[in-house]
C-alpha positions as CSV (number, residue, x, y, z in Angstrom):
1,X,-0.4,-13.5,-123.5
2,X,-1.1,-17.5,-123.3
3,X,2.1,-19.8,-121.7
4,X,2.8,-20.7,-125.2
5,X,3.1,-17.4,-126.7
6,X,5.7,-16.1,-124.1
7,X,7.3,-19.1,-124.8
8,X,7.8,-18.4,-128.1
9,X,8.4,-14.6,-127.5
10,X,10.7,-15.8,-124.9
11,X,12.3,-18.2,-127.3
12,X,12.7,-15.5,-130.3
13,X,14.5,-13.1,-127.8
14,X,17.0,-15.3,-127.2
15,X,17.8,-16.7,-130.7
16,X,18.0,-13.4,-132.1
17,X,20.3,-12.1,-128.8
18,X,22.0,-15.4,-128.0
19,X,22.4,-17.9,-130.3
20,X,24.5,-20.4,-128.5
21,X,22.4,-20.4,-125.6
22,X,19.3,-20.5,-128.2
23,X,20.9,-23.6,-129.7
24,X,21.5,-25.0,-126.2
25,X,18.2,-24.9,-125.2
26,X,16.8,-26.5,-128.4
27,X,18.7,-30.2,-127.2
28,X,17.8,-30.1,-123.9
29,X,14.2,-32.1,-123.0
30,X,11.7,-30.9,-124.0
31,X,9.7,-30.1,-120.4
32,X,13.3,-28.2,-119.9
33,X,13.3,-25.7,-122.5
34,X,11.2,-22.9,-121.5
35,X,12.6,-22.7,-118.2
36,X,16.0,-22.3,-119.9
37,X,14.7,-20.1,-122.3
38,X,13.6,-17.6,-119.6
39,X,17.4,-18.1,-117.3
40,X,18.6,-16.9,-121.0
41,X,16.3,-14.0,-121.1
42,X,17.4,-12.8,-117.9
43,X,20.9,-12.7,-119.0
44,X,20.1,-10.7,-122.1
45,X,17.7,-8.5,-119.8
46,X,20.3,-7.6,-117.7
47,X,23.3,-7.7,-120.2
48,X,22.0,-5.5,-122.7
49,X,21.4,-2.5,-119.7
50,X,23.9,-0.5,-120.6
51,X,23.2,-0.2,-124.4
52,X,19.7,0.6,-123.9
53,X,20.4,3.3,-121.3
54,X,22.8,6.7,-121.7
55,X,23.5,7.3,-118.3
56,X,25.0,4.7,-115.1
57,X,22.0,6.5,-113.0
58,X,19.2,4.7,-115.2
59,X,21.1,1.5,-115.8
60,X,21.5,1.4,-111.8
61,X,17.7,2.0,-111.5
62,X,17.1,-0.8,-114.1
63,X,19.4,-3.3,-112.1
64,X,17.7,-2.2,-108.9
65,X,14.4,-3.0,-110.5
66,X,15.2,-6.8,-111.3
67,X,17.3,-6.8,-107.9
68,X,13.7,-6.1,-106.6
69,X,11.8,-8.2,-109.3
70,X,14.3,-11.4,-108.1
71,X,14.3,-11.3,-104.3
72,X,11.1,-10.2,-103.7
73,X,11.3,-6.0,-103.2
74,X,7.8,-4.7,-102.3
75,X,8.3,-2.1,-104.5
76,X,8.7,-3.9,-107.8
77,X,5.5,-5.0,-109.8
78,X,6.5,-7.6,-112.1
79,X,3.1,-8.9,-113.1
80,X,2.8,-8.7,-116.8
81,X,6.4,-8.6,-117.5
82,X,7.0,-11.5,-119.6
83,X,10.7,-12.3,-118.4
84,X,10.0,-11.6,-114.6
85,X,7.6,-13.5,-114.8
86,X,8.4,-16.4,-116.7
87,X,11.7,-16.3,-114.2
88,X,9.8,-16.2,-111.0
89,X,8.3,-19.3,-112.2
90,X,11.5,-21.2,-112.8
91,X,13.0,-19.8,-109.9
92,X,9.9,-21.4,-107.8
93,X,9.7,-24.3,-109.7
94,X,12.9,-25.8,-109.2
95,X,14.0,-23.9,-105.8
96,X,16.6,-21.7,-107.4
97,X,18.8,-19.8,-105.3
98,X,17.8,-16.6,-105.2
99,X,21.0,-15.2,-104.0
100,X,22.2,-16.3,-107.2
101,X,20.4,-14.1,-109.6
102,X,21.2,-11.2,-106.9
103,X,24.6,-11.7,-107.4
104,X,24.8,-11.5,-111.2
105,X,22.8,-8.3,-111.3
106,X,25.4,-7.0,-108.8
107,X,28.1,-8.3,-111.2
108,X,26.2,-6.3,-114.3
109,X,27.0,-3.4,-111.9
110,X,30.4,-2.9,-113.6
111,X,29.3,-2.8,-117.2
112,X,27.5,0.5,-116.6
113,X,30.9,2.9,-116.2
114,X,34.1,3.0,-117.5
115,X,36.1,1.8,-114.4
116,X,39.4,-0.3,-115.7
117,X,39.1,-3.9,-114.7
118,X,41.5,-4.4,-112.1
119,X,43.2,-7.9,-112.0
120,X,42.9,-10.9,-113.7
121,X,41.2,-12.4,-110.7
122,X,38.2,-9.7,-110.9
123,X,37.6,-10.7,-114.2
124,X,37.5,-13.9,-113.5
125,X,34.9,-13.3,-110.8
126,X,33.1,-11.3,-113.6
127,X,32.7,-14.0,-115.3
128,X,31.9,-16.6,-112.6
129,X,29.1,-14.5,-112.1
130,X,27.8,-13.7,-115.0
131,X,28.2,-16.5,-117.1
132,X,29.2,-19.2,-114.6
133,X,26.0,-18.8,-112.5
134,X,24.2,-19.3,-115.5
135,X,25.3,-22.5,-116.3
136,X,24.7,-23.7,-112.8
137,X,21.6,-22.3,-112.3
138,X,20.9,-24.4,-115.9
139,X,22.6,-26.9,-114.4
140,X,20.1,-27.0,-111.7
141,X,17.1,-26.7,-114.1
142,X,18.2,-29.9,-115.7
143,X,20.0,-32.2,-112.8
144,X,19.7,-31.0,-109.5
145,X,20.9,-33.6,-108.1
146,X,24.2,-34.1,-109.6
147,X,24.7,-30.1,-110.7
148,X,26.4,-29.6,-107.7
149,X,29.3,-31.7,-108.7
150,X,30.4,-30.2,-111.9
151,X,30.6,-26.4,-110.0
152,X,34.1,-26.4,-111.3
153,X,33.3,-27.5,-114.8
154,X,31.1,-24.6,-115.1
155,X,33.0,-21.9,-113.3
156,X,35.8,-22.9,-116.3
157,X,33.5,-23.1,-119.3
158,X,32.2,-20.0,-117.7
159,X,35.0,-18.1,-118.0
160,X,35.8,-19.5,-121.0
161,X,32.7,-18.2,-122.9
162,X,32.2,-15.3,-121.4
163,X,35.8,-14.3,-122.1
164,X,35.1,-15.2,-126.2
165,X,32.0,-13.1,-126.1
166,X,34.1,-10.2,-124.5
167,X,36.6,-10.8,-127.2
168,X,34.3,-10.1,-129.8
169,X,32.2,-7.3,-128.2
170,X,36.3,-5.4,-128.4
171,X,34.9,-2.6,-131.2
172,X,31.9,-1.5,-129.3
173,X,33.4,-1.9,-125.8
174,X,36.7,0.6,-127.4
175,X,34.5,2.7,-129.2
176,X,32.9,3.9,-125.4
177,X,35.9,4.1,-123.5
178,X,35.3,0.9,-121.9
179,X,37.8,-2.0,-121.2
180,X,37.3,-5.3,-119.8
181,X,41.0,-6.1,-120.2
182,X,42.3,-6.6,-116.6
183,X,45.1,-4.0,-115.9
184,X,47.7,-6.2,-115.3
185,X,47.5,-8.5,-118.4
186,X,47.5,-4.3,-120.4
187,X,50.5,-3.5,-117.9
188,X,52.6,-7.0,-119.0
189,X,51.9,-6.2,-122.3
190,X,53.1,-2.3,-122.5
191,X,49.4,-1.1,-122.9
192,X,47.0,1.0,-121.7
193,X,43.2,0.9,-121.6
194,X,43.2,4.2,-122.9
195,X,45.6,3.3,-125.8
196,X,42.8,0.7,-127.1
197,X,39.8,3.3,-126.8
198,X,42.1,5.7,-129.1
199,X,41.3,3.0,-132.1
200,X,44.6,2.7,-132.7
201,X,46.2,-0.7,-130.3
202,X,49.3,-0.8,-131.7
203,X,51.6,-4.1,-131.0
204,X,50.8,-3.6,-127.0
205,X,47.2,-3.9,-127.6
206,X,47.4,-6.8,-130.1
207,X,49.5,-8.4,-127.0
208,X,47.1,-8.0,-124.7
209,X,44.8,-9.1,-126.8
210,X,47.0,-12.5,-127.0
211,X,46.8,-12.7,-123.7
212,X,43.1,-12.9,-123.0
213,X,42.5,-15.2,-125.8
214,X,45.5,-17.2,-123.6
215,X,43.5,-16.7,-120.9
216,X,40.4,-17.8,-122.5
217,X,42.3,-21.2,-123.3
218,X,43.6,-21.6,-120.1
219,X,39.7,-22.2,-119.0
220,X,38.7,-24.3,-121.9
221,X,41.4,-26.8,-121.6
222,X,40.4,-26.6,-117.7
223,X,36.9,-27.3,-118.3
224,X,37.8,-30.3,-120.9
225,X,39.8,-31.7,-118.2
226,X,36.1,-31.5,-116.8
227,X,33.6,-31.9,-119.4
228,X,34.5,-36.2,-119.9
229,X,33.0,-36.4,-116.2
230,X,29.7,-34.7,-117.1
231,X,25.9,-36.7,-117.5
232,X,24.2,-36.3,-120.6
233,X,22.0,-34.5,-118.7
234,X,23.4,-31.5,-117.9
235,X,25.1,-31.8,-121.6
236,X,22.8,-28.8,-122.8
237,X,23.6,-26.5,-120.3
238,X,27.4,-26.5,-121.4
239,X,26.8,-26.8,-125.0
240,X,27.5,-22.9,-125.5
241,X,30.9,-23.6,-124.5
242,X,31.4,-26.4,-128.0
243,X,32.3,-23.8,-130.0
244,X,34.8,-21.9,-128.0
245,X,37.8,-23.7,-129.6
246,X,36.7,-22.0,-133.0
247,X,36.2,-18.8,-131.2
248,X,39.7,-18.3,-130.2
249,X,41.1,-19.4,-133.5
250,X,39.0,-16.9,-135.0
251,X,40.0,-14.3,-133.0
252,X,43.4,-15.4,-133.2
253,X,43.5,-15.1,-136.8
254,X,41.9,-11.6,-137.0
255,X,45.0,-9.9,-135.3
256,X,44.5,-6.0,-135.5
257,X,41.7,-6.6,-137.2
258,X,39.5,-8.1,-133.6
259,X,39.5,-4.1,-132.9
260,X,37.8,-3.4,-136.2
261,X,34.6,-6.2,-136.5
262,X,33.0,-8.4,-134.4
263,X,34.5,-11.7,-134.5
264,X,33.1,-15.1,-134.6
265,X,32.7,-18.3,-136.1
266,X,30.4,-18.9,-139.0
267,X,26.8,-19.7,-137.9
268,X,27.3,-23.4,-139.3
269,X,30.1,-24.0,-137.9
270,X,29.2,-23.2,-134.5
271,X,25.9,-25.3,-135.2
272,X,27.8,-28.1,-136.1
273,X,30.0,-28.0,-133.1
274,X,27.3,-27.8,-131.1
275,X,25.5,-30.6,-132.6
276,X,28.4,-32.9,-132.0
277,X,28.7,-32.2,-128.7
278,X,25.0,-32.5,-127.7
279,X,25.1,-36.0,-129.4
280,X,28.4,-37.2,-128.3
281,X,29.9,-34.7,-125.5
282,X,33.4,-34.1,-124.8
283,X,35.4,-37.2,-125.6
């Protein structure tokens, strides 16, 4: 396949998985945007392992595989893999940290079993791995030299986003047994994680509930404390966190309901949030 058609197979991938980061990458420059295309299709690689396997044993063997694909493993052949390969490129190309991709496989560990999140502080590391590395690693892609002073900035929209997103993923995550609620927010709020995979939360669960999307706010308003510092070019690497405030007035609103559908902002209006702050930031 030519450079330009794994772009755009690169670039389809992501709009149809990830359409903030899609809509991200479309205002950054235009030399930028197939590098950031293929950090996004790396996170949707990895993300997506344990829905496309039905046992932890093959989703470890597929995170082993890109552990191997991204530091080098002389077992892994990544040649003809479009997103390997496309991500060995950036990685080279702009002297990426390895360690970093390392450590959000590692991270995508905990998405293959059932295991209760412990604390508010592992989530929170979840999250700083997952989705916080990826806006640095963007970051990078677009300033190198002044990413490393907005860390903070990104470890809060990090969190932030990545705590929306889990929000919203509640029906499927319930529906397996799984729970990304910390155990000691479900404890303070009389819950259990085995109360929200029965499908039927109750007021403890709709409390807990308030408390992430609390949680989730405590890291917006934290990174907008941020966000006035940052260039206009590293801009596009936060832009998936613009419609955030939306996010948790939509889940907010859908009470009981968040257990039921997947909630989120209307397409528009998350492209129009977006929009306004890749043209005039955080004011």
């Amino acid at each position: 396949m030519s450079a330009m058609g794994v772009q755009g197979s690169l670039a389809e991938m992501v709009r149809q998985a990830d359409r903030d980061r899609y809509l991200a990458a479309l205002y950054a420059p235009a030399e930028k945007r197939a590098p950031l295309l293929a950090l996004f299709a790396f996170n949707i690689e990895i993300a997506r392992i344990r829905d496309l396997t039905h046992e932890p044993m093959a989703g470890e063997l597929r995170l082993q595989w890109w552990r191997d694909a991204v530091t080098g493993g002389e077992s892994t052949q990544t040649a003809g893999h479009p997103v390997a390969d496309a991500l060995n490129g950036v990685i080279d190309a702009y002297a990426l940290p390895r360690t970093a991709f390392a450590n959000m496989i590692e991270a995508r560990r905990f998405d293959l079993y059932n295991d209760p999140m412990p604390a508010r502080n592992d989530l929170e590391g979840y999250c700083g791995e997952t989705a916080g590395s990826l806006i640095q690693l963007s970051s990078l892609v677009l300033d190198a030299a002044t990413a490393a002073n907005h860390g903070a900035a990104a470890g809060h929209a990090g969190c932030a986003h990545a705590i929306a997103g889990l929000l919203s993923m509640l029906p499927v995550h319930c529906g397996r047994g799984q729970c990304f609620i910390p155990a000691d927010i479900l404890a303070a709020a009389g819950a259990t994680s085995e109360d929200l995979a029965g499908g039927g939360p109750g007021e403890a669960g709709i409390r807990a509930v308030t408390a992430m999307i609390a949680l989730g706010r405590e890291h917006l308003a934290a990174f907008e404390r941020h966000a006035h510092a940052l260039p206009a070019s590293l801009r596009p690497a936060f832009l998936p966190a613009a419609p955030l405030r939306a996010w948790y007035r939509a889940h907010e609103r859908a009470g009981a309901g968040i257990f039921e559908r997947h909630v989120k902002p209307s397409p528009i209006s998350m492209s129009m949030s977006v929009f306004r702050k890749a043209i005039f930031g955080w004011r």
